[in-house]
C-alpha positions as CSV (number, residue, x, y, z in Angstrom):
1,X,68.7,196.6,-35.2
2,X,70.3,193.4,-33.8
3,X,72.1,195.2,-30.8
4,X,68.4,196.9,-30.0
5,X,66.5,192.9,-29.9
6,X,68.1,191.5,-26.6
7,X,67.1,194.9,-25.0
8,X,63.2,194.7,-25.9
9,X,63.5,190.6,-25.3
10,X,65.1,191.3,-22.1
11,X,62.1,194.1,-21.1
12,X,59.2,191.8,-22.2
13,X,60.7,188.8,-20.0
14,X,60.5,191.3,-17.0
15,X,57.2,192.4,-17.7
16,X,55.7,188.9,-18.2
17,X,57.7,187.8,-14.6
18,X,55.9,190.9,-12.9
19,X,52.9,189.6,-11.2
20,X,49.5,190.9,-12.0
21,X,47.9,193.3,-9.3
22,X,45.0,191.4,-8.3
23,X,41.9,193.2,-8.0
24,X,40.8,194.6,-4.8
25,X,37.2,194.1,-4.1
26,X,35.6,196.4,-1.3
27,X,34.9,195.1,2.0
28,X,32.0,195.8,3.9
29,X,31.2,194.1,7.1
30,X,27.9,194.7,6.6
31,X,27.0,192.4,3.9
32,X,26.6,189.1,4.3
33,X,26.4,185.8,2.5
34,X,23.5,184.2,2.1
35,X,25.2,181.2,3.6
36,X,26.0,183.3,6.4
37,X,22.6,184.3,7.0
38,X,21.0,181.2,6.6
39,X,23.4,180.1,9.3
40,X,22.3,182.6,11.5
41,X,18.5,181.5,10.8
42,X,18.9,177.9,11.7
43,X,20.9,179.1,14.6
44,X,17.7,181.1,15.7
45,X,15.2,178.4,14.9
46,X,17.3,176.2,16.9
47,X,16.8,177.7,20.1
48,X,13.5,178.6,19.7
49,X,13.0,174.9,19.4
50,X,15.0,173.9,21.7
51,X,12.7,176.5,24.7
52,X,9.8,175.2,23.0
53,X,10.9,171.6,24.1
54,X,11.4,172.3,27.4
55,X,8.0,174.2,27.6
56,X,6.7,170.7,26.1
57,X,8.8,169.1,28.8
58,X,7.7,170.6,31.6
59,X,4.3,170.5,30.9
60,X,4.1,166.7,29.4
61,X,1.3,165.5,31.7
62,X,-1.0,167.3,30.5
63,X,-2.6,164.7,28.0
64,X,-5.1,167.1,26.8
65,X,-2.8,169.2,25.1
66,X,-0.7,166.4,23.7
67,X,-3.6,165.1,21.9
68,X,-4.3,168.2,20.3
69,X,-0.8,168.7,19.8
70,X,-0.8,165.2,17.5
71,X,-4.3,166.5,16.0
72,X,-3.1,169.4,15.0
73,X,0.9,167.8,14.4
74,X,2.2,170.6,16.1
75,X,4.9,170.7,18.8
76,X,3.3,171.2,22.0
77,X,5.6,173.9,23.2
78,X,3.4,175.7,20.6
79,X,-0.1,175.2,21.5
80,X,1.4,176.5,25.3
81,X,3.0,179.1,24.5
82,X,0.0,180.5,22.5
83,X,-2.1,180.0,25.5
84,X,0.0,181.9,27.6
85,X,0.2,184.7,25.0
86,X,-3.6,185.0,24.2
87,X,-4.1,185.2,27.9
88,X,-1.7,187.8,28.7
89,X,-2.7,190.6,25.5
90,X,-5.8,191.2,27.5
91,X,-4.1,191.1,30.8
92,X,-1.6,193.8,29.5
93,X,-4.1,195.7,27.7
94,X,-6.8,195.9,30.9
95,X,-9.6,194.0,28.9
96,X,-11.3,191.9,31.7
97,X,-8.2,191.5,33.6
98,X,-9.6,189.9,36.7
99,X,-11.3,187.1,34.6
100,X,-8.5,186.1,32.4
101,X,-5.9,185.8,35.4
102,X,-8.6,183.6,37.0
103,X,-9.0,181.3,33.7
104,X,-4.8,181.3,33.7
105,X,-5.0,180.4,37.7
106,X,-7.4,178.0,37.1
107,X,-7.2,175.7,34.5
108,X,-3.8,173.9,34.7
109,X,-3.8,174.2,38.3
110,X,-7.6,172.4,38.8
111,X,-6.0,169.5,36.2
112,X,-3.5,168.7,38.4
113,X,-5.3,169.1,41.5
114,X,-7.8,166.4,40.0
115,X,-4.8,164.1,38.9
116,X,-3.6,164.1,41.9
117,X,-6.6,163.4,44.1
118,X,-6.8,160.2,42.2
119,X,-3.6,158.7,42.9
120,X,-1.5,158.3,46.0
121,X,2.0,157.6,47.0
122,X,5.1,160.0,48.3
123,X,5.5,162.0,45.1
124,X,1.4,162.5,45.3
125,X,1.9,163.6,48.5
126,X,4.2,166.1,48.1
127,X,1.8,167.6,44.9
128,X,-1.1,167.5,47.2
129,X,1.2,169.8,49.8
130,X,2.2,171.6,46.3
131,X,-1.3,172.3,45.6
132,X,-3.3,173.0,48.4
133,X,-1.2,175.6,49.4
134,X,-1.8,176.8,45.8
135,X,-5.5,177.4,46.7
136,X,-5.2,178.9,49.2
137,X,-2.9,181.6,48.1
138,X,-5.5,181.6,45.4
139,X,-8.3,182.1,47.3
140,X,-6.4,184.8,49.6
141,X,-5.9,186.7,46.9
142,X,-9.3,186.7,45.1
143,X,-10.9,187.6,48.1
144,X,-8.1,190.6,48.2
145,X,-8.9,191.0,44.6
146,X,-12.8,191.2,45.2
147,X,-12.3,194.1,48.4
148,X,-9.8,196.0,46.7
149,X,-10.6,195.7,43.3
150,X,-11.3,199.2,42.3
151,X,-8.3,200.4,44.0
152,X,-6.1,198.1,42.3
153,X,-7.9,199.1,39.1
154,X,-7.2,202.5,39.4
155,X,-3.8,203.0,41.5
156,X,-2.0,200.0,41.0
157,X,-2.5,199.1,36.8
158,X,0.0,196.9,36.9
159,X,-1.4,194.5,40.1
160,X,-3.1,191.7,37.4
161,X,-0.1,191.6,35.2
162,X,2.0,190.7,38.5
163,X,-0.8,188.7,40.3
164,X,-0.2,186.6,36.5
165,X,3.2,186.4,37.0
166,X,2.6,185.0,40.4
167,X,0.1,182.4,40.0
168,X,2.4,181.2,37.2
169,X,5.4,181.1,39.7
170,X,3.1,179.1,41.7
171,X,2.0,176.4,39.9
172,X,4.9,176.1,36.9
173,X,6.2,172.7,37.4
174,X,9.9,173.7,37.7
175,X,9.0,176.9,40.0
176,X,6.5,174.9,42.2
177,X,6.3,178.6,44.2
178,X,3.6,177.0,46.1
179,X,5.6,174.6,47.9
180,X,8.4,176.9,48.4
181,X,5.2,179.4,50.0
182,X,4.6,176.3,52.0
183,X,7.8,176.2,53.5
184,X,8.8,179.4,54.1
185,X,5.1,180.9,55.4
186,X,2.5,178.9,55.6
187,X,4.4,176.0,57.6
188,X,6.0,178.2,60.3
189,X,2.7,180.3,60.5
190,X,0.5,177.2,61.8
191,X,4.1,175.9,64.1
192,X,3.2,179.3,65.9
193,X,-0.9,178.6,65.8
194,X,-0.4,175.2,66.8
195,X,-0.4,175.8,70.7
196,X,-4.1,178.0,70.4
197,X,-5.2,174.4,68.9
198,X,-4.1,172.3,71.7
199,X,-7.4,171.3,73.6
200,X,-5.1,171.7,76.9
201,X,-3.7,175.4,76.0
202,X,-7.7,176.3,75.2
203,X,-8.9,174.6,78.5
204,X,-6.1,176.7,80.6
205,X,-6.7,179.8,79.0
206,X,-10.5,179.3,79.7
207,X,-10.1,178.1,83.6
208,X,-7.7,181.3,83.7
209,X,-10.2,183.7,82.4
210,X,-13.1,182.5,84.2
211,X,-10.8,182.5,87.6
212,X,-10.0,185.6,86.8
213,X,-13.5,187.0,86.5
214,X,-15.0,185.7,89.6
């Protein structure tokens, strides 16, 4: 029995020495912590605040929504973006689409145009060149509207929704597509118009013609 004792002390020391096989726990990629999740949720809310800040941003001269912004101590971003969304489910939808365009191509863009008129300097003068070409691209295109309405209506469905989306590249404040019009059309359109203007270009033509006729 004594010879036998080192053999079984000798076989629990290797036993206890072995190390333990830990347990394996089964991966999924899939599931995630909540700490992982709630990551990915202020990650979200973080940009969505950060675009509604810039919306803010762009349009902070607009006192009238600021105040109701502080009334109703919501970020401004908020109260525009809402705006822009209740105006365009109708738009989509073809429920009065030619009167809600008008109310989006109107409002913001008559506040300004007000503002402006009030004040002067360079930077007014550039906005008044900003939006007087904005109303008369508006104006072109209601009177297009008014003709062609029931054609639009019926063969183009999708001419509000993009008249919308043009108005808006018009008269956003980082756009400014009216100036850029300005430029690029209206600009080298009265360059070309400004000769039949001239009093002497008119007075020749007329001597021509009535030299011509007799």
């Amino acid at each position: 029995m004594n010879e036998n004792e080192p053999l079984l002390q000798k076989e629990s020391s290797s036993s206890q020495n072995q190390p333990k096989n830990p347990e394996k726990k089964p991966s999924n990629p899939q599931i995630t912590s909540p700490s992982n999740r709630r990551k990915r949720n202020s990650g979200q809310t973080e940009s969505l605040d950060q675009v509604l800040s810039r919306i803010s941003n762009d349009f902070n001269d607009v006192k009238p929504v600021e105040d109701l912004a502080k009334l109703l101590k919501l970020n401004p971003g908020y109260i525009i973006m809402a705006f822009f969304v209740l105006i365009f489910l109708p738009i989509i939808l073809g429920l009065w689409p030619k009167f809600f365009v008008n109310i989006l191509g109107f409002l913001y863009p008559a506040y300004l145009s007000l503002k402006v008129s009030k004040t002067s300097g360079e930077k007014d003068r550039d906005n008044l060149k900003q939006w007087l070409t904005y109303w008369v691209a508006f104006m072109i295109f209601d009177m297009i509207d008014g003709v062609l309405m029931l054609a639009f209506t019926h063969f183009l469905p999708l001419f509000y929704p993009i008249k919308a989306l043009f108005l808006i590249w018009m008269f956003y404040p980082k756009s400014k597509g009216a100036s850029m019009l300005y430029e690029k059309v209206f600009r080298k359109l009265y360059e070309k118009l400004k000769d039949l203007r001239d009093d002497n270009v008119v007075d020749k033509k007329t001597e021509e013609f009535f030299k011509g006729s007799s």
